[in-house]
RODO-2510 file (C-alpha; in nm, 4 decimals, decimal comma):
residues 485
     n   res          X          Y          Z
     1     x     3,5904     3,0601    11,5008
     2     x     3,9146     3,2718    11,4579
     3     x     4,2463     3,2137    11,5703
     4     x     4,5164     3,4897    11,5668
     5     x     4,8770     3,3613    11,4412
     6     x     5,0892     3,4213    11,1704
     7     x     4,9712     3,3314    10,8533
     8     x     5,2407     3,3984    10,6112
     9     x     5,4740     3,0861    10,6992
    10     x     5,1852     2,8574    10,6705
    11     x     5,1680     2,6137    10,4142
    12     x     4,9763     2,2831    10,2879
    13     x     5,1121     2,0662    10,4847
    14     x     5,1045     2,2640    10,7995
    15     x     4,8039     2,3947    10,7516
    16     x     4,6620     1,9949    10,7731
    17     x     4,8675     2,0120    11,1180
    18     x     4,7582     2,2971    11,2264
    19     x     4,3666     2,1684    11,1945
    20     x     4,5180     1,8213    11,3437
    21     x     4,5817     2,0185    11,6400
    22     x     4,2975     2,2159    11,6093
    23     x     4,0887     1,9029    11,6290
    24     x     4,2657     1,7052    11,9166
    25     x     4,2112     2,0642    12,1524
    26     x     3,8237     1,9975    12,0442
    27     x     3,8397     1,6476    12,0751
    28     x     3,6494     1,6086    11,7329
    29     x     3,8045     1,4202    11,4971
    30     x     4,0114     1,6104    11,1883
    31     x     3,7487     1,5599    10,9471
    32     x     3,5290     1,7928    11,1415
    33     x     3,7538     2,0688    11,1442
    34     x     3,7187     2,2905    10,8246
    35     x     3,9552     2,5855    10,7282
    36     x     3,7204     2,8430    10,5704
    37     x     4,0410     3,1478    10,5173
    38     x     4,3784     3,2502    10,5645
    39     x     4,3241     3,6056    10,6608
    40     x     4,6431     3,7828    10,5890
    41     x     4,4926     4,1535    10,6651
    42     x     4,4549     4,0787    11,0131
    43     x     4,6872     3,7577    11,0974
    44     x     4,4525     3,4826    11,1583
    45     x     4,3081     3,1580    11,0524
    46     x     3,8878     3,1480    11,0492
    47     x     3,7424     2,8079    11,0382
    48     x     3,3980     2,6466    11,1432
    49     x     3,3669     2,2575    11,3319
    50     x     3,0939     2,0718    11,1485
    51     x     2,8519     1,8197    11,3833
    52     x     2,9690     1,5551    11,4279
    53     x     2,6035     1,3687    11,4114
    54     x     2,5422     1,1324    11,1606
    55     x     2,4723     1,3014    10,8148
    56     x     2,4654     1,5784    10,9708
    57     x     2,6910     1,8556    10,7775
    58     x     2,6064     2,1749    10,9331
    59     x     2,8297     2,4473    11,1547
    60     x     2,7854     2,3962    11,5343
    61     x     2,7404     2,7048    11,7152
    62     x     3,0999     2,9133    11,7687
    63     x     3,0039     2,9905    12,1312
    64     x     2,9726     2,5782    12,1672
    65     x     3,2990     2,5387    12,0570
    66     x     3,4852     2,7331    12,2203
    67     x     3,3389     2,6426    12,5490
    68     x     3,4551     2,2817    12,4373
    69     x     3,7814     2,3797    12,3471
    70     x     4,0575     2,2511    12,5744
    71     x     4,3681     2,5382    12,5859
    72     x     4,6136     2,3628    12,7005
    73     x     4,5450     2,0732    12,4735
    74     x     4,5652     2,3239    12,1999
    75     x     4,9127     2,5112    12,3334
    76     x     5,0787     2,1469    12,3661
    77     x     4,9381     2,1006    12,0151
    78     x     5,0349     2,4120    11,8701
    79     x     5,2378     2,5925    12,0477
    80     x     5,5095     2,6883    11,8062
    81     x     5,2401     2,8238    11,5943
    82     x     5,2302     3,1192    11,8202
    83     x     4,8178     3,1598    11,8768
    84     x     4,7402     3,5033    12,1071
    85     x     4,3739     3,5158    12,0394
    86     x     4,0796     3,2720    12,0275
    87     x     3,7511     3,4413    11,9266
    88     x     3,3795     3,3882    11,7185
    89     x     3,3716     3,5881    11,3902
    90     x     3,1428     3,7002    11,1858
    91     x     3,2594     3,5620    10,8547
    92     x     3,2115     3,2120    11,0308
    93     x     2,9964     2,9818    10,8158
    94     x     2,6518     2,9381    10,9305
    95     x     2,3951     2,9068    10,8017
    96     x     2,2274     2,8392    10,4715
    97     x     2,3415     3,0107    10,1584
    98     x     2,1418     3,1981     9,8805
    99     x     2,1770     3,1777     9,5437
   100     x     2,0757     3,4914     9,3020
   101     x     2,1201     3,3736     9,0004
   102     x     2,3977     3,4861     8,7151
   103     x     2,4476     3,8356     8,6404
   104     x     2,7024     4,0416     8,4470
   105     x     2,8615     4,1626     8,8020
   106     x     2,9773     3,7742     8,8405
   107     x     3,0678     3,7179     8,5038
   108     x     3,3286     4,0005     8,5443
   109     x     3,3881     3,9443     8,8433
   110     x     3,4915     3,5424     8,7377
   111     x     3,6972     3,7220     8,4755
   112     x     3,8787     3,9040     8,7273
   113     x     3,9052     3,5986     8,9443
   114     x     4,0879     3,3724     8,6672
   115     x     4,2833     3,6424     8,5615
   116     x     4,4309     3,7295     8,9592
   117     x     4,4696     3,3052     8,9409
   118     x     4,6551     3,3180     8,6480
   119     x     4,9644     3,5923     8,7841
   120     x     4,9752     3,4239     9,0933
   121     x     5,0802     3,1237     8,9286
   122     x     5,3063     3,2949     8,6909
   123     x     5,4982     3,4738     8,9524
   124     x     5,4976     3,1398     9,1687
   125     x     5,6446     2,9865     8,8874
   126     x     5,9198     3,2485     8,8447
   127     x     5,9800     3,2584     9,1739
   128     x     6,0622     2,8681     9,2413
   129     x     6,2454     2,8538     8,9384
   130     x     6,5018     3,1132     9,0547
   131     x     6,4902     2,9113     9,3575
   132     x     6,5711     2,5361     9,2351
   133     x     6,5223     2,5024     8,8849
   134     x     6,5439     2,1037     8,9544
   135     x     6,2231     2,0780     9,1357
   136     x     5,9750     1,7395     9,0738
   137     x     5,6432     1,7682     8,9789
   138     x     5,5360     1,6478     9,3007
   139     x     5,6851     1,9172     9,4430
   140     x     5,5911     2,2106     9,2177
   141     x     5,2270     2,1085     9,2278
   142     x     5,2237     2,1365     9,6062
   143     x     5,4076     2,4318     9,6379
   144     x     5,1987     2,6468     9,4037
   145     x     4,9051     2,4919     9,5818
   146     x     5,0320     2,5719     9,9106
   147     x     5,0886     2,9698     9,7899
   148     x     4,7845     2,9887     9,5741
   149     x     4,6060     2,8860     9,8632
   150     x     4,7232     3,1521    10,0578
   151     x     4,7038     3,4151     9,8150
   152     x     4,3255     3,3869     9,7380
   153     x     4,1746     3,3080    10,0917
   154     x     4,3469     3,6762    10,1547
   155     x     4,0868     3,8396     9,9101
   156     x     3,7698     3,9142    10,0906
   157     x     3,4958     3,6901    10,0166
   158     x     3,1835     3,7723     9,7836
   159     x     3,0615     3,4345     9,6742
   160     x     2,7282     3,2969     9,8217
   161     x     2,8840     3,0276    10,0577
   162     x     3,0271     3,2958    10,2572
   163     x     2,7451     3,2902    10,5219
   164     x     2,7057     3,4709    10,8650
   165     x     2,7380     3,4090    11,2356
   166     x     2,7711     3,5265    11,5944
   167     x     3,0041     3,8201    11,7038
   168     x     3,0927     3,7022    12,0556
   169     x     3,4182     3,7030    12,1178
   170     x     3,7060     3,5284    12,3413
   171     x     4,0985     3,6073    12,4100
   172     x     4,3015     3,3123    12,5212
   173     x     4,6519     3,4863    12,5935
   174     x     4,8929     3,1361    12,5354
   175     x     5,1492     3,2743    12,6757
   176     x     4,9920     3,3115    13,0409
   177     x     4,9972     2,9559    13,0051
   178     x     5,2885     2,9447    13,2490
   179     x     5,3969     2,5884    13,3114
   180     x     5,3297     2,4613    12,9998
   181     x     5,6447     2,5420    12,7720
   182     x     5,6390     2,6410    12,4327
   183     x     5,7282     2,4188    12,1566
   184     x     6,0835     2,5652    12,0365
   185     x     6,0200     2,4064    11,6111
   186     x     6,1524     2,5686    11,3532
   187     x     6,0217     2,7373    11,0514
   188     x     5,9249     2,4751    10,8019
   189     x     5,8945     2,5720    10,4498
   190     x     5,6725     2,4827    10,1731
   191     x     5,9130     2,1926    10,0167
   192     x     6,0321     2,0789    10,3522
   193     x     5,6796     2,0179    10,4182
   194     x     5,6053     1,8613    10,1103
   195     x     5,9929     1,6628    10,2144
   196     x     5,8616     1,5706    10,5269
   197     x     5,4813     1,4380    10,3880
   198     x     5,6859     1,2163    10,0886
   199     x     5,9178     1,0204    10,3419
   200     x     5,6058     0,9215    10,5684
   201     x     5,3778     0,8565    10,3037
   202     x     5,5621     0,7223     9,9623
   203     x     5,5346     0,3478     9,9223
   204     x     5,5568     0,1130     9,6910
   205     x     5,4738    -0,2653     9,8077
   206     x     5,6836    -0,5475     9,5875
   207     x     5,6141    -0,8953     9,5787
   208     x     5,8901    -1,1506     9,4833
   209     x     5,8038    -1,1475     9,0918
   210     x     5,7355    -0,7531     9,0966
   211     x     6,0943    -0,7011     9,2778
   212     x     6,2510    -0,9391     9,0112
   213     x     6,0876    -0,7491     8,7270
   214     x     6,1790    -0,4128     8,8751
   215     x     6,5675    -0,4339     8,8749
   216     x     6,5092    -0,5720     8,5006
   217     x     6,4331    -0,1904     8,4294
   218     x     6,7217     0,0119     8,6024
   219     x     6,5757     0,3412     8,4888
   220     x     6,2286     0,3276     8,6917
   221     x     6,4692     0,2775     8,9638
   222     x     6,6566     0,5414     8,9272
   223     x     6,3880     0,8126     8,8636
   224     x     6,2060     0,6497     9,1748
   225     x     6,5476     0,7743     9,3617
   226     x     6,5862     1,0949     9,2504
   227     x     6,1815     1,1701     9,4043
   228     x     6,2968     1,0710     9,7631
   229     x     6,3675     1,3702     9,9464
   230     x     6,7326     1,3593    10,0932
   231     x     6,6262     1,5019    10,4099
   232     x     6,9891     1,6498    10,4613
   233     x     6,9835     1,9070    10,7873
   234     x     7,0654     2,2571    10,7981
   235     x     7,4267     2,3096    11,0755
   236     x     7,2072     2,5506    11,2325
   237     x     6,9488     2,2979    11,3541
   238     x     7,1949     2,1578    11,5934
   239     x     7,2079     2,3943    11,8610
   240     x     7,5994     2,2335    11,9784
   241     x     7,9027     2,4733    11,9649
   242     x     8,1810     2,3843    11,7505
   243     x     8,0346     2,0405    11,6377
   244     x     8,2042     2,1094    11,3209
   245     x     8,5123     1,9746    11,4855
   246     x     8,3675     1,6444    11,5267
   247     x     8,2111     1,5937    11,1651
   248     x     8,4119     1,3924    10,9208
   249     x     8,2117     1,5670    10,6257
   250     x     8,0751     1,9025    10,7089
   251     x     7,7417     1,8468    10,5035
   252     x     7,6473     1,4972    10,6656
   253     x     7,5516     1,5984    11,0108
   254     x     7,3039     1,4000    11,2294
   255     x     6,9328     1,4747    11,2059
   256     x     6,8640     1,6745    11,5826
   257     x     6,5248     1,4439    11,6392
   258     x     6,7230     1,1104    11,6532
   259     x     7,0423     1,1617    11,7158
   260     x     7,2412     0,9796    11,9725
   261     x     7,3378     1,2075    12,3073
   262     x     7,6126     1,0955    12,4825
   263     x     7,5971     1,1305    12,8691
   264     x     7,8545     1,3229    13,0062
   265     x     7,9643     1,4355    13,3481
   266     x     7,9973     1,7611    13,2327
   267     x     7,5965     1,8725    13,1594
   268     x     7,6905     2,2164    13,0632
   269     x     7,9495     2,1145    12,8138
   270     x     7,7049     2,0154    12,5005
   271     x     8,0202     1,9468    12,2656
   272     x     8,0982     1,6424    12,5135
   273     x     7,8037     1,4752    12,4639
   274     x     7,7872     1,5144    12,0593
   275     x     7,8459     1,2487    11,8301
   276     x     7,7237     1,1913    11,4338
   277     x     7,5386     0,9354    11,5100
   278     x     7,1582     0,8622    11,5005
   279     x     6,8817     0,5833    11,5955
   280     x     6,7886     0,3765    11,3030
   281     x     6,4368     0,2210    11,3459
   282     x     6,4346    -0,1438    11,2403
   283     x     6,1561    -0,4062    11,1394
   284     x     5,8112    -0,4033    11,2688
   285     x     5,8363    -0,1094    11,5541
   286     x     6,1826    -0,1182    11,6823
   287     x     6,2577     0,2002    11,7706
   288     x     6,6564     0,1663    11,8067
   289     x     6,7397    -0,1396    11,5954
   290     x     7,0668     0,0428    11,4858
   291     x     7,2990     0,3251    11,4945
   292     x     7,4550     0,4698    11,1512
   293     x     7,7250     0,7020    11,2131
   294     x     8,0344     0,8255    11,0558
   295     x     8,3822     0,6725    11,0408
   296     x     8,5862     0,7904    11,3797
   297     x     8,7864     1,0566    11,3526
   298     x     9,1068     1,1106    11,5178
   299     x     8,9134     1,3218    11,8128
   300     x     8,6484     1,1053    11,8080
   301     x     8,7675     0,7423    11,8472
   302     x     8,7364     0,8216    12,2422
   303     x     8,3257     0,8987    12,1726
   304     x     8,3087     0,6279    11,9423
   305     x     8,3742     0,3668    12,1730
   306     x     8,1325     0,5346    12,4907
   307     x     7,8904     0,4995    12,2816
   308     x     7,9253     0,1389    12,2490
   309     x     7,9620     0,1217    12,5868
   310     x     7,6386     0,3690    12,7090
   311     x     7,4394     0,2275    12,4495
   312     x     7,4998    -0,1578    12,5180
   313     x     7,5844    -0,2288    12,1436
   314     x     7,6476    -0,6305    12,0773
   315     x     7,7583    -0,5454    11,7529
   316     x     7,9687    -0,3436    11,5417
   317     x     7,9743    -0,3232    11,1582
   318     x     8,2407    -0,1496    10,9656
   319     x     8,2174    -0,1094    10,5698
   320     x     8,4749     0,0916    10,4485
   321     x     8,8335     0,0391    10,4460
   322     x     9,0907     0,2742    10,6316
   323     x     9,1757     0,4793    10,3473
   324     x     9,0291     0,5092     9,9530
   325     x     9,2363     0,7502     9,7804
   326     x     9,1553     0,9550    10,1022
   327     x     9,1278     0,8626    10,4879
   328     x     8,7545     0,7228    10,5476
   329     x     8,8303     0,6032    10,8874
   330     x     9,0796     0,6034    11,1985
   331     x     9,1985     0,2477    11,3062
   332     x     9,0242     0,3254    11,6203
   333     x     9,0773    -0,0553    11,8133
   334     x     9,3872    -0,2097    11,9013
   335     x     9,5915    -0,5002    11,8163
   336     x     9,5625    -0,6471    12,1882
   337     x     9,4737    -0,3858    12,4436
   338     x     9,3813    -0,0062    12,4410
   339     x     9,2294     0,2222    12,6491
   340     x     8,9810     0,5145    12,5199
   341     x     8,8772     0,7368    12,7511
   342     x     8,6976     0,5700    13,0087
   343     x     8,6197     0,2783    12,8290
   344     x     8,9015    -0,0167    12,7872
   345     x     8,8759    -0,2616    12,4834
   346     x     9,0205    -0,6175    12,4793
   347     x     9,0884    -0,7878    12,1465
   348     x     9,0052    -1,2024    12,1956
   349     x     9,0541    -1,3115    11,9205
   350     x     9,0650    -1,3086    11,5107
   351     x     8,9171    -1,4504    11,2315
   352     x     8,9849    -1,3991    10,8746
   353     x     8,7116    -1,4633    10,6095
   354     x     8,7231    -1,3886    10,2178
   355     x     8,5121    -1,1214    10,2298
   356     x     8,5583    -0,9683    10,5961
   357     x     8,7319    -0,9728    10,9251
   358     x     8,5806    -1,0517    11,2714
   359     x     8,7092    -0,9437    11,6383
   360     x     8,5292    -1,0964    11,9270
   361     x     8,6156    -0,7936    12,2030
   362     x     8,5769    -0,7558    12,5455
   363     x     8,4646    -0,4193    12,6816
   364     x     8,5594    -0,2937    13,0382
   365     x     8,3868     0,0302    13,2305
   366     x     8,5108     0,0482    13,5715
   367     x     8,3921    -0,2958    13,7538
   368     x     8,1731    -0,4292    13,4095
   369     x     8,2871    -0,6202    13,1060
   370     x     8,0798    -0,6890    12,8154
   371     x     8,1505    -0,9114    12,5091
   372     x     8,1208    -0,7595    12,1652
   373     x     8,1604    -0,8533    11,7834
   374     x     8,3171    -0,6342    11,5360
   375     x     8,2631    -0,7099    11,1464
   376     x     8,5054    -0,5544    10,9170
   377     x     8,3858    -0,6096    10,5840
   378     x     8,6653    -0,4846    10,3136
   379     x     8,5070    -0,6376     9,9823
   380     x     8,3106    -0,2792     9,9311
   381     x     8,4949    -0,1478     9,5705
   382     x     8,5882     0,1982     9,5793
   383     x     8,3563     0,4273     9,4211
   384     x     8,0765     0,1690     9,3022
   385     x     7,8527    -0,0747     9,4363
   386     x     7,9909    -0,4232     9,4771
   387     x     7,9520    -0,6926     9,1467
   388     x     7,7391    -0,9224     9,3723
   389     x     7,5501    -0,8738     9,6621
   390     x     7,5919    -1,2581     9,8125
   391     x     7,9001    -1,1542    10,0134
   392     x     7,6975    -0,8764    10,1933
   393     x     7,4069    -1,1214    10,2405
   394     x     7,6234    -1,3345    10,4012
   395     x     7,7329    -1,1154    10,6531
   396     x     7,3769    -0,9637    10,7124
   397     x     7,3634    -1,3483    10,8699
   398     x     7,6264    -1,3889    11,0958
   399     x     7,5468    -1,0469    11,2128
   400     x     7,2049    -1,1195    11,2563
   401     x     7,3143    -1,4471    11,4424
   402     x     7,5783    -1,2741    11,6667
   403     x     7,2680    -1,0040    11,7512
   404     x     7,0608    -1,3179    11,8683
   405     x     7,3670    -1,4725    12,0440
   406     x     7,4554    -1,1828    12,2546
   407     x     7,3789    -1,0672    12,6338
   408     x     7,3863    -0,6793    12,4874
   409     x     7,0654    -0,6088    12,3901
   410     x     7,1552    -0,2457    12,2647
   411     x     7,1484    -0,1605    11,8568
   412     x     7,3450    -0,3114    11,6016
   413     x     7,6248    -0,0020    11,5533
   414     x     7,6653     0,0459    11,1374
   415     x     7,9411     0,2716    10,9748
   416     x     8,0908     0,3594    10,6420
   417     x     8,2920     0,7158    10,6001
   418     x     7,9933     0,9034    10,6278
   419     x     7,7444     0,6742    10,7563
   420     x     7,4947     0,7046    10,5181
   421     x     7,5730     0,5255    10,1721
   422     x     7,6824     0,1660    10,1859
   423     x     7,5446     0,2074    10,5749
   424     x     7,1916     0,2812    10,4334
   425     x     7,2368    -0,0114    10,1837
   426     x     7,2905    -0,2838    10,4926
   427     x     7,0636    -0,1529    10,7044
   428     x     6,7857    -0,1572    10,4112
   429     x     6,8764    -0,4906    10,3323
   430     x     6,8605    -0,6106    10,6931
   431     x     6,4707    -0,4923    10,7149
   432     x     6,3932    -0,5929    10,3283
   433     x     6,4913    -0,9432    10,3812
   434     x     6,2943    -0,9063    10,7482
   435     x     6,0096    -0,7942    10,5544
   436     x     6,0195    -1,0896    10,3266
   437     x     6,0498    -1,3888    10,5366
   438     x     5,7670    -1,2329    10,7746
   439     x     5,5566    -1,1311    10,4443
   440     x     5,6132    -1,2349    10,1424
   441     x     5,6327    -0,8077     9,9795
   442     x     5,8952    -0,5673    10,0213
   443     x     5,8888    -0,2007    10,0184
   444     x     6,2304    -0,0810     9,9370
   445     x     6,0491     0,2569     9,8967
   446     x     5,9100     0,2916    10,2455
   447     x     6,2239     0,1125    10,4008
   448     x     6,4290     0,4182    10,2194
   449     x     6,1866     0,6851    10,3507
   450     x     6,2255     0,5392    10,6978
   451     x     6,5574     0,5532    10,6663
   452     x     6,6251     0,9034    10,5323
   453     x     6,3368     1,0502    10,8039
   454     x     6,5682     0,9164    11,0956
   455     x     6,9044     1,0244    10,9259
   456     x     6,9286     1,2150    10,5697
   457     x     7,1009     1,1099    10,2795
   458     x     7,0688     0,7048    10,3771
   459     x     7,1421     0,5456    10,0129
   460     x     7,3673     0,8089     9,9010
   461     x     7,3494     0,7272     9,5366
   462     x     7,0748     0,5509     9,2705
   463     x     7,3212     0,2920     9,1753
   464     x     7,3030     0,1568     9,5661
   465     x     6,9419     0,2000     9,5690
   466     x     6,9553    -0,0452     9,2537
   467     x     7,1992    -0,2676     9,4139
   468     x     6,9581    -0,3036     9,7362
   469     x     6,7091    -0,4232     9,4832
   470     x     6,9103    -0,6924     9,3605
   471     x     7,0403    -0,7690     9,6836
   472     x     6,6857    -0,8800     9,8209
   473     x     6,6455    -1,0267     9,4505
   474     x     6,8860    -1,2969     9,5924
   475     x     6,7529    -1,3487     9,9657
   476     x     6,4345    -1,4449     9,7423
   477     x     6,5896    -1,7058     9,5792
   478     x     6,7537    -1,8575     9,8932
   479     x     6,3579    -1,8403    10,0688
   480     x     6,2722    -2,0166     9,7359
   481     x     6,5175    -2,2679     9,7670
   482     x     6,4718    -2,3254    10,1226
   483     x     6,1142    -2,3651    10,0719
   484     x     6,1479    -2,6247     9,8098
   485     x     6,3179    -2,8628    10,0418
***
């Protein structure tokens, strides 16, 4: 079967999604969906379904498969790819192949072969350097595969398993297709790809004595950092005028997939309902256990505190102080009583601990009021990761406990400056010691992953990524101790 799209952006990991999608229009499963070539001389992807009978291995008839083949299942599946043509090819495989034997016509032409292999990946190689000479392994490996792969399934087959098949033909025009919409995805490249298939994937399961050996050898940690893709957006992704306005740090912007929307009275005014701010999952499923976002901004305190409101936070958790050498954050409640926008914010009461500050608040919207606790915790050093990670455990409890406590069942808000360094660390901390008590392992690895696919750049630097470590290190001990009594 042949499918006309664009070949050239396709790589290795989108190739897998394209036969994903490929599969799910079928109804077969993946595994039955083979990609025979990339066909760069006419713009289209030939591949065969094998049956799906037990031990069976051979081709089922093109004209079958079409017929089966389910086109609106396939556009909702693939519509970004751009498909215009669905058809039955001869270069299909089919068949059984036949084998003549070496000659000196194959021996050259395996000379040629290597030799064609060998410039690719020379020029590959050239090419990627120029382009980030800092690349890992991991990632060179699957971009060369991912262009190699391309390269040679655009030279015209002459080996034996090329086999032949029918020449009836089918056009599916997608785009008469016209109430289902197209998927509007961006171009993904090779390494973003490769990004995208580390942060779901990578994982690296710890139990108590492996997570206390680990931090013994701060260098495996720190080379296990630098392989997590930062999964840092590109401004143009965020299709929002002027958000740039509202960004305390014009490099840490919210990833567009999660990000919190504010709802706004005014629906064609897009800047109104921005805000750096994105879903966190949490533990085992939930979806919107937190929020990380920036420190408010002058312009933004008024957003800040909506989105508390819209998004029925019971919590608030600030980790930074007002100013480190430079402003990180606005003072954005009041002593007593303030208004922000439409939201008005009541200040109960006060309590001072050694390590942070608590506010219980009262929030008012027009005829509501809803209770809320805001953590201020001011024991962060500037510029490096705190000595010991007990203070920081503690208040991962009472915030847990106030969560529990509260009639707001919205996510726990978390902010820094940017909202992704020592926000990342308490959030990862929060699941780790989750994962723990309910298991017994922790996957700091995973748990970082999750974090950087909802919002890039979550543990900012190795040293917190060691310090998270040594943080769950501790909450260990306390299950240990707790246990023994």
């Amino acid at each position: 079967m042949y499918l006309a799209v664009d070949v050239r952006g396709l790589s290795a990991g989108l190739l897998r999604g394209f036969r994903d999608g490929v599969a799910a229009a079928l109804g077969v499963s993946p595994s039955h969906v083979h990609i025979n070539q990339l066909n760069k001389k006419k713009n289209g992807v030939e591949l065969f379904v094998s049956s799906d009978r037990l031990g069976a291995s051979e081709p089922r008839p093109a004209e079958e498969v079409i017929q089966s083949l389910n086109v609106r299942v396939l556009h909702r599946h693939l519509g970004h790819f751009g498909i215009t043509e669905v058809s039955t090819e001869k270069n299909v495989l089919q068949g059984e192949p036949k084998y003549h034997g070496a000659s000196s016509e194959g021996l050259y032409g395996l000379v040629l072969f290597i030799t064609i292999v060998s410039i690719i990946i020379t020029c590959i190689l050239v090419k990627l350097y120029s382009l980030d000479p800092f690349l890992s392994p991991f990632d060179l490996l699957i971009f060369i595969y991912s262009h190699l792969y391309c390269e040679l399934m655009s030279f015209p087959s002459e080996f034996p398993s090329c086999r032949r098949g029918s020449n009836v033909s089918l056009v599916l025009d997608m785009s008469a297709l016209g109430s289902v919409e197209p998927l509007s995805v961006a171009v993904v490249t090779p390494r973003e790809a490769v990004a995208r298939e580390y942060l779901l994937s990578a994982s690296r399961m710890l139990n108590p004595q492996q997570l206390c050996d680990v931090v013994k050898h701060t260098h495996r940690l720190h080379a296990e950092f630098t392989e997590i893709p930062m999964n840092f957006i590109d401004p143009k992704e965020l299709d929002v005028p002027n958000h740039g306005t509202k960004n305390r740090y014009k490099t840490i912007l919210p990833n567009p997939h999660s990000r919190v929307i504010l709802k706004s009275r005014t629906h064609n005014d897009l800047l109104s309902s921005y805000i750096n701010a994105n879903y966190i999952r949490g533990y085992a499923g939930d979806n919107k256990a937190f929020i990380a976002t920036q420190g408010p901004l002058v312009n933004t305190v008024n957003d800040f505190w909506w989105m508390a409101w819209q998004e029925e936070a019971p919590v608030i958790v600030m980790i930074t102080k007002l100013k480190e050498k430079n402003e990180k954050c606005v003072l954005y409640w009041p002593e007593k009583r303030g208004i922000y926008g439409k939201v008005e914010v009541l200040v109960n009461s006060v309590g001072e601990f050694e390590h942070y500050t608590t506010r219980r608040l009262t929030l008012k919207c027009g005829n509501q009021t809803r209770e809320l606790l805001h953590y201020w915790y001011t024991s962060w050093p500037d510029h490096k990761t705190p000595d010991s990670a007990l203070p920081l455990l503690q208040l991962m409890a009472e915030v847990e406990n106030g969560r529990r406590a509260a009639a707001a069942p919205g996510p726990v808000i978390i902010h820094c400056s940017a909202g992704i360094g020592r926000t990342g660390c308490f959030i990862a901390t929060t699941i780790g010691c989750k994962q723990l008590q309910a298991k017994g392992l922790v996957d700091v690895l995973s748990i970082t992953c999750q974090l950087r696919a909802d919002r890039g750049g979550m543990i900012q630097t190795a040293e917190q990524y060691e310090f998270v470590h040594h943080a769950l290190t501790h909450y260990v001990a306390r299950l240990s101790e707790e246990a023994g009594q």
